[in-house]
C-alpha positions as a LaTeX table, in Angstrom:
\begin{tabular}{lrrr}
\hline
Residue & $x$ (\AA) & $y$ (\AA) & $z$ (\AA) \\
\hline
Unk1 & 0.00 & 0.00 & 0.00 \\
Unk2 & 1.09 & 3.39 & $-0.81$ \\
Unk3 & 1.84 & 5.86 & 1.87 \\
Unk4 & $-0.32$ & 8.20 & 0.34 \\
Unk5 & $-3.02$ & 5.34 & 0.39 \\
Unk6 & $-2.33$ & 4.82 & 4.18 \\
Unk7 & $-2.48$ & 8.30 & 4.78 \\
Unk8 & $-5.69$ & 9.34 & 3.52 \\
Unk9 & $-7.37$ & 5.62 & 4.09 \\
Unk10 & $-8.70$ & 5.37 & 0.42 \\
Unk11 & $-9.97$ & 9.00 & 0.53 \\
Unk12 & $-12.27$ & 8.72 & 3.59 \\
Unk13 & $-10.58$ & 11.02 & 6.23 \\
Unk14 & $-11.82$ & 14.30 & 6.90 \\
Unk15 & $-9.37$ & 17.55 & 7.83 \\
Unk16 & $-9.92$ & 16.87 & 11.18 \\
Unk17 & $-9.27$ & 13.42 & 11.96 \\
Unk18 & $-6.03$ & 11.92 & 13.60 \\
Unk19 & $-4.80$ & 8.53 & 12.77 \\
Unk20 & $-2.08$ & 7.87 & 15.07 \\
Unk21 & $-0.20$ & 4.33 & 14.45 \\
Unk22 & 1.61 & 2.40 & 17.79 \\
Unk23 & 3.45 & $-0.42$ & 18.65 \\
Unk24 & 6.81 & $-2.43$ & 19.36 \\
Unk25 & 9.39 & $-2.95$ & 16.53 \\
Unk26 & 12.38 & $-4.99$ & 16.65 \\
Unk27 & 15.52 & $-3.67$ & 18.68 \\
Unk28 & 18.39 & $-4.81$ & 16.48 \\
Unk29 & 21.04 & $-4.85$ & 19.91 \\
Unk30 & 22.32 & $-8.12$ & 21.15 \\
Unk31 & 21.91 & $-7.93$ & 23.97 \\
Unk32 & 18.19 & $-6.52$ & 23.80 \\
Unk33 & 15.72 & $-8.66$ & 25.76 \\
Unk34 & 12.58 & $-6.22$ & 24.83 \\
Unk35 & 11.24 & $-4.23$ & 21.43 \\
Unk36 & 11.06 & $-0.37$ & 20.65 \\
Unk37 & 7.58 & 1.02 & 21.20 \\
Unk38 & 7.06 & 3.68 & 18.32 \\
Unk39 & 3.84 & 6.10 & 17.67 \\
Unk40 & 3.90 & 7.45 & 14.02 \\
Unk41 & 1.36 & 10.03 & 12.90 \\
Unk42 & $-0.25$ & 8.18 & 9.38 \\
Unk43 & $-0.96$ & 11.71 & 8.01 \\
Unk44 & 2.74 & 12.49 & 8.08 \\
Unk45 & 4.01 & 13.59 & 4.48 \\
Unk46 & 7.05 & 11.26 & 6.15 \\
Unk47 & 4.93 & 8.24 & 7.43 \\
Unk48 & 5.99 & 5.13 & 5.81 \\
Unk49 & 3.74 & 1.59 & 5.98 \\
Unk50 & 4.72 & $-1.56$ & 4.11 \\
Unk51 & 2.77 & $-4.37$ & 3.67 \\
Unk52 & 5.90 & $-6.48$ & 4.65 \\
Unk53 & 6.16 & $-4.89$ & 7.72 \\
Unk54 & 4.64 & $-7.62$ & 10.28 \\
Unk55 & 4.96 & $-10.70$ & 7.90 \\
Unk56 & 7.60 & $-13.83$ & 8.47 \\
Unk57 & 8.96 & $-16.34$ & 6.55 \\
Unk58 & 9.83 & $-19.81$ & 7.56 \\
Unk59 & 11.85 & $-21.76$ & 4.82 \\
Unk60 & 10.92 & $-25.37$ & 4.15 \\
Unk61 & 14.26 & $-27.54$ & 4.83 \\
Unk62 & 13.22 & $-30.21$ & 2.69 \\
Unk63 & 11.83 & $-28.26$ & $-0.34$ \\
Unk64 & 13.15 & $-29.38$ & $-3.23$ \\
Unk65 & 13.84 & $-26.13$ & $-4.75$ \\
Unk66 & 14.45 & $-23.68$ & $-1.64$ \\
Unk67 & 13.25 & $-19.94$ & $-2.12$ \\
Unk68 & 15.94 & $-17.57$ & $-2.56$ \\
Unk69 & 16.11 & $-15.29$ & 0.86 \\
Unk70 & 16.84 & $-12.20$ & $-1.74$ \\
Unk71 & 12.83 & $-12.68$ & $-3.24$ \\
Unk72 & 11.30 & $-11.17$ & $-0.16$ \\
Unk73 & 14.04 & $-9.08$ & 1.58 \\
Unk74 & 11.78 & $-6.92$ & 3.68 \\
Unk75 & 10.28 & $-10.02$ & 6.16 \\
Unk76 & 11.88 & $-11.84$ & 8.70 \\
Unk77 & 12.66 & $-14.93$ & 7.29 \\
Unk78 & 13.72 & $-18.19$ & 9.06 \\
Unk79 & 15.87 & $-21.42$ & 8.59 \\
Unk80 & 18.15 & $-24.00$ & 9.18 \\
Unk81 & 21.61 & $-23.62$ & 9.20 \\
Unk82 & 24.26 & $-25.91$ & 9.87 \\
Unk83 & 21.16 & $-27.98$ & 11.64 \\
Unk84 & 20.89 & $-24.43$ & 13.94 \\
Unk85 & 17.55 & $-22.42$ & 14.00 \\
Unk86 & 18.89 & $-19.75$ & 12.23 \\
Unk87 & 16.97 & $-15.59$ & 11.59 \\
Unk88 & 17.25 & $-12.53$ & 9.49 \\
Unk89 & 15.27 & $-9.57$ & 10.89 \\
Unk90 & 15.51 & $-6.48$ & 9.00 \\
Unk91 & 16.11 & $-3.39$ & 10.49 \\
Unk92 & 12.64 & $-1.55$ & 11.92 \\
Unk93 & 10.58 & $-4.73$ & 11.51 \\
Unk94 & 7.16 & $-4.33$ & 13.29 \\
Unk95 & 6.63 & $-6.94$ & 15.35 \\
Unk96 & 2.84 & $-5.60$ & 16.23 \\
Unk97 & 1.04 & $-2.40$ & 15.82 \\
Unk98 & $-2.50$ & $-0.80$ & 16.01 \\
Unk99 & $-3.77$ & 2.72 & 14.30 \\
Unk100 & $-6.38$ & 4.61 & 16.15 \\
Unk101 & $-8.53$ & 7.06 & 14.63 \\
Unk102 & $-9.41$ & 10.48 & 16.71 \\
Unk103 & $-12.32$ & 12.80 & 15.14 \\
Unk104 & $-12.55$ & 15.87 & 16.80 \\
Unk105 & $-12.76$ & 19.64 & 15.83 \\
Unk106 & $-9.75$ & 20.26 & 18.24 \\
Unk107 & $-7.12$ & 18.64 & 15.61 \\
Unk108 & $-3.77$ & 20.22 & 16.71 \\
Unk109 & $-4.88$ & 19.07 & 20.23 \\
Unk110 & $-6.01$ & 15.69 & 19.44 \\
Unk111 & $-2.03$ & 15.32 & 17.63 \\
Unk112 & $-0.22$ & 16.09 & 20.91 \\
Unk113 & $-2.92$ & 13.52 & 23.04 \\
Unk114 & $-3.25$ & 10.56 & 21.25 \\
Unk115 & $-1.28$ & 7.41 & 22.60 \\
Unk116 & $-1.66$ & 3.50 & 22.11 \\
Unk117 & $-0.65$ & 1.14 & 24.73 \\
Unk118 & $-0.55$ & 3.79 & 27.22 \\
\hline
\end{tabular}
């Protein structure tokens, strides 16, 4: 989906709605034990959605003709290596997120307020 699809939700929003989108993404440090919450405003000229943001895939070991990792480079794909569970997360990868919707005639206000998983 385009971001300019995301941002406008096919056309439907009105001037003053807020769509505000939250979550936890992946923390690329070693040693990290929990994910980055994020809140990202979906009428941002910035905002950026993918639809490959919260998929996975898990490679067949036995498949006869294995899927090159390099078809789908955005997900998190999965596999055996050396007989080792082995991962490739990409950088920013949601791991789960929600989008509220605020309509109210208070818009600049509504901005600042919003929050998810408060």
């Amino acid at each position: 989906m385009s971001s300019k699809a995301t941002r406008f939700v096919a056309g439907f929003a009105t001037p003053n709605t807020v769509y505000k989108r939250a979550g936890f993404c992946f923390d690329p440090e070693p040693q990290a034990t929990e994910a980055l919450y994020f809140v990202e405003d979906v009428t941002d000229p910035s905002y950026k959605e993918f639809w490959s943001d919260e998929l996975e895939l898990f490679h067949n070991p036995n498949a006869e003709v294995p899927m090159p990792a390099e078809w789908l480079p955005y997900l998190t794909q999965y596999w055996f290596k050396d007989g080792e569970p082995y991962a490739v997360t990409p950088e920013g990868r949601v791991l789960t997120s929600m989008t509220g919707v605020e309509t109210s005639s208070a818009t600049t206000k509504a901005r600042k307020e919003i929050t998810l998983f408060d």
